[in-house]
C-alpha positions in Angstrom: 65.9 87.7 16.1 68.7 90.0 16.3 71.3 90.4 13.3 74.9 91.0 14.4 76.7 93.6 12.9 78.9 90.4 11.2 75.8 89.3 9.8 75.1 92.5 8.6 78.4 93.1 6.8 77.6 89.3 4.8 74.3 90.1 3.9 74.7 93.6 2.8 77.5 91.3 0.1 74.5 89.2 -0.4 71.9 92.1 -0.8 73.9 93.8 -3.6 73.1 91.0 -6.0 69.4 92.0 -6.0 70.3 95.7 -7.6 68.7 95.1 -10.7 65.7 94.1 -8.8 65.7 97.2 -6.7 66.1 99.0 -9.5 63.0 98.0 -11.1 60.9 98.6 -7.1 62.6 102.0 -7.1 63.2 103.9 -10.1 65.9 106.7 -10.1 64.9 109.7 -9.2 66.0 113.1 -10.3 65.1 115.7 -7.4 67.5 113.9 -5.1 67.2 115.6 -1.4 70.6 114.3 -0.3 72.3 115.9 -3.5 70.4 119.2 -2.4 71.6 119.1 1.4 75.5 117.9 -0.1 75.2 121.1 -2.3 74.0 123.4 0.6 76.3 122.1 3.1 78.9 123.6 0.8 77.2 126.9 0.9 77.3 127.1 4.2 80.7 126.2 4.9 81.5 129.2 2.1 79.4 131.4 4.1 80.4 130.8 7.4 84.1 131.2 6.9 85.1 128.0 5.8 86.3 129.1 1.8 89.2 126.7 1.3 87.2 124.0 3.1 84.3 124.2 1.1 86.3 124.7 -2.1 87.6 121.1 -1.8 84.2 120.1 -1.5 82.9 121.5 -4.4 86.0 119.7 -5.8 84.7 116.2 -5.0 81.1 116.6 -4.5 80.5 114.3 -7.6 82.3 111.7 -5.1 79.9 112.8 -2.4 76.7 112.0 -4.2 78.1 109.4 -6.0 78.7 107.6 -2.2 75.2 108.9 -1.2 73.3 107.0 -4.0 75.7 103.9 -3.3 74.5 103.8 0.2 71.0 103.6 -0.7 70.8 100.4 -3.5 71.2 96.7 -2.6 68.6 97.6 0.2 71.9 98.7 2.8 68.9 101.1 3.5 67.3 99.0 6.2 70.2 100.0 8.2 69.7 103.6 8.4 67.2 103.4 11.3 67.7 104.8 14.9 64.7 104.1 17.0 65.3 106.9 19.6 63.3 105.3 22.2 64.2 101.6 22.2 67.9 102.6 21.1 67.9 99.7 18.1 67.9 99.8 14.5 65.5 98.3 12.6 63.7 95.2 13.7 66.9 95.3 16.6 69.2 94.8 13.6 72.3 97.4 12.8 71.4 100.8 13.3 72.0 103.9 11.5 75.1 105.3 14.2 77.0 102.4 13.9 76.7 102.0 10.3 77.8 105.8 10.0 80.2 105.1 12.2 82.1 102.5 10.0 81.5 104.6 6.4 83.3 107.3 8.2 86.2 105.1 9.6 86.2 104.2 6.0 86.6 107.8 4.9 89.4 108.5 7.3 91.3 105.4 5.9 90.9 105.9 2.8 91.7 109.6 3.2 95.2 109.2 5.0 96.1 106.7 2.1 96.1 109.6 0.0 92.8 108.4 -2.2 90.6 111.5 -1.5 88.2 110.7 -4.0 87.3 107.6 -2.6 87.7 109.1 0.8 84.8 111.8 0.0 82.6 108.9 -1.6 82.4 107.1 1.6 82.0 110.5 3.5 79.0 111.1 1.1 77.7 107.4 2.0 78.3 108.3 6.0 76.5 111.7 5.7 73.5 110.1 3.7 72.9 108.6 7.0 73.1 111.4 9.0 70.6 113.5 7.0 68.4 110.2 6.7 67.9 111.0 10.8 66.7 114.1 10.4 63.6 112.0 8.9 61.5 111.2 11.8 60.3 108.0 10.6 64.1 107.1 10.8 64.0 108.3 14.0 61.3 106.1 15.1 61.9 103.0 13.1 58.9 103.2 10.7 58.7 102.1 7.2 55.0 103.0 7.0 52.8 105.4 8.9 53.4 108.6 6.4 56.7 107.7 5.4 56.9 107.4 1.9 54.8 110.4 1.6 56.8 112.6 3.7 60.1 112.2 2.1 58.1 112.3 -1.6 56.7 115.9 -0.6 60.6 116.9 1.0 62.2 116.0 -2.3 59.4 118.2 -4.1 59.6 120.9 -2.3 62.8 121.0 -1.1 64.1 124.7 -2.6 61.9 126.1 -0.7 63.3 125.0 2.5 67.0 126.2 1.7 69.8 127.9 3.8 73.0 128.9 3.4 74.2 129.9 7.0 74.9 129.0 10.3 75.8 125.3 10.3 76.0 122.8 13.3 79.4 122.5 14.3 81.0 120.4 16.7 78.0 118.4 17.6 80.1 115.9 18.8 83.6 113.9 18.5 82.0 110.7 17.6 80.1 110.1 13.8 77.7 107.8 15.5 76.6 110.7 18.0 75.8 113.3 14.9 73.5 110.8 13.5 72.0 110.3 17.8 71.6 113.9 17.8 69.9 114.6 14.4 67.4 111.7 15.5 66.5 113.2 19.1 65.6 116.5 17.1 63.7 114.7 14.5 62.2 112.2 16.6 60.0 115.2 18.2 58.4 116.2 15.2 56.9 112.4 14.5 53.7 113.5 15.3 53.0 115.8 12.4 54.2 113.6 9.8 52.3 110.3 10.1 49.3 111.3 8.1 49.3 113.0 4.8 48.5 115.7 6.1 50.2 118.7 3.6 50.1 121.6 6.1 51.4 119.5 9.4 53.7 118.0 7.2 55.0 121.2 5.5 55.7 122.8 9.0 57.9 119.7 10.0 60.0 120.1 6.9 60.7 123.6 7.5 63.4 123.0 10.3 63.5 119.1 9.4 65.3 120.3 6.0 67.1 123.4 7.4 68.7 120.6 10.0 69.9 118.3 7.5 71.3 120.9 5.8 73.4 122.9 8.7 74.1 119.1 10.3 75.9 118.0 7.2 78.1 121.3 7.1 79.1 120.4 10.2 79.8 116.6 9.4 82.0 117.6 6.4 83.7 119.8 8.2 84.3 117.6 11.4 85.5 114.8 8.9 88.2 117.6 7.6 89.5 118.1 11.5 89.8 114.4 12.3 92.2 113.6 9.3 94.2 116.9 9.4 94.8 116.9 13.1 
């Protein structure tokens, strides 16, 4: 069975009434690596050139993190798959470009009606998505096989892994095609992270979290061009 992107918007309604039951499956957590990769992003945008850009940023990155946890509850997770071989979400349901796609439509909207707060809090849900892919269990539509454990040893060790230079730029014009991209890169790396296996998995994470972190410079700053232009 295949659910429609109309199906998806009802149930994702439907879904966020089972929050408090979520909440209680997965506790809040206080390492958070898409807070981490929000705050780098801005580091490198600084560092690269991009001052007055990454100023406003800073300015609303509560607004980005708050979007990024948002994203995540009422299981609107299950959409942030890509399978990079079939070219499907998750069980053939909404996958993670298109759903990028529409939080960043969102953003623009929001943006060019003057609410830049809310703007950068659907940006921060659009980017959660994007770093997601650069998870290669995302990338291969697996719940299981590793999963849990690689993104529990990521978020653990994640300052380890940071960079504050040389972000991906102009990967491409369309929102969708950052989050294609970061999963054909992550997608190769699948075969050192299915077993918990620490040193396989600690060499994936190495450019898998130096990705995330350069792709989501070049996200925000791609956002910034498509509403000032």
């Amino acid at each position: 069975m295949t659910l429609t992107q109309a199906t998806w918007n009802c149930a994702k309604v439907m879904l966020s009434l089972t929050l408090p039951l979520q909440q209680i499956l997965k506790p809040s957590e206080e390492r958070n690596t898409h807070h981490f990769c929000n705050q780098q992003s801005i580091q490198i945008l600084k560092k690269d050139g991009w001052a007055k850009e990454a100023l406003l940023f800073q300015t609303y990155l509560n607004a980005l993190n708050a979007g990024s946890t948002w994203c995540d509850r009422g299981f609107k997770n299950i959409s942030h798959y890509y399978d990079h071989s079939a070219k499907t979400g998750l069980w053939h349901g909404p996958d993670a470009p298109s759903e990028c796609d529409y939080y960043f439509k969102c953003a623009v909207e929001q943006w060019r009606r003057g609410k830049q707060e809310k703007a950068l809090f659907y940006l921060g849900a659009a980017s959660h998505i994007m770093q997601d892919l650069c998870v290669p269990h995302h990338a291969a539509g697996l719940i299981f096989k590793g999963h849990k454990y690689f993104e529990d040893w990521a978020r653990n060790n994640f300052h380890d892994f940071t960079t504050d230079c040389n972000g991906l730029y102009n990967l491409s014009r369309e929102p969708g095609d950052w989050v294609k991209k970061n999963a054909s890169f992550s997608f190769t790396y699948l075969p050192q992270v299915t077993e918990e296996h620490e040193p396989s998995v600690e060499q994936a994470a190495r450019s898998l979290l130096k990705r995330a972190q350069r792709s989501t410079a070049g996200f925000l700053l791609f956002f910034l061009q498509v509403v000032t232009k």
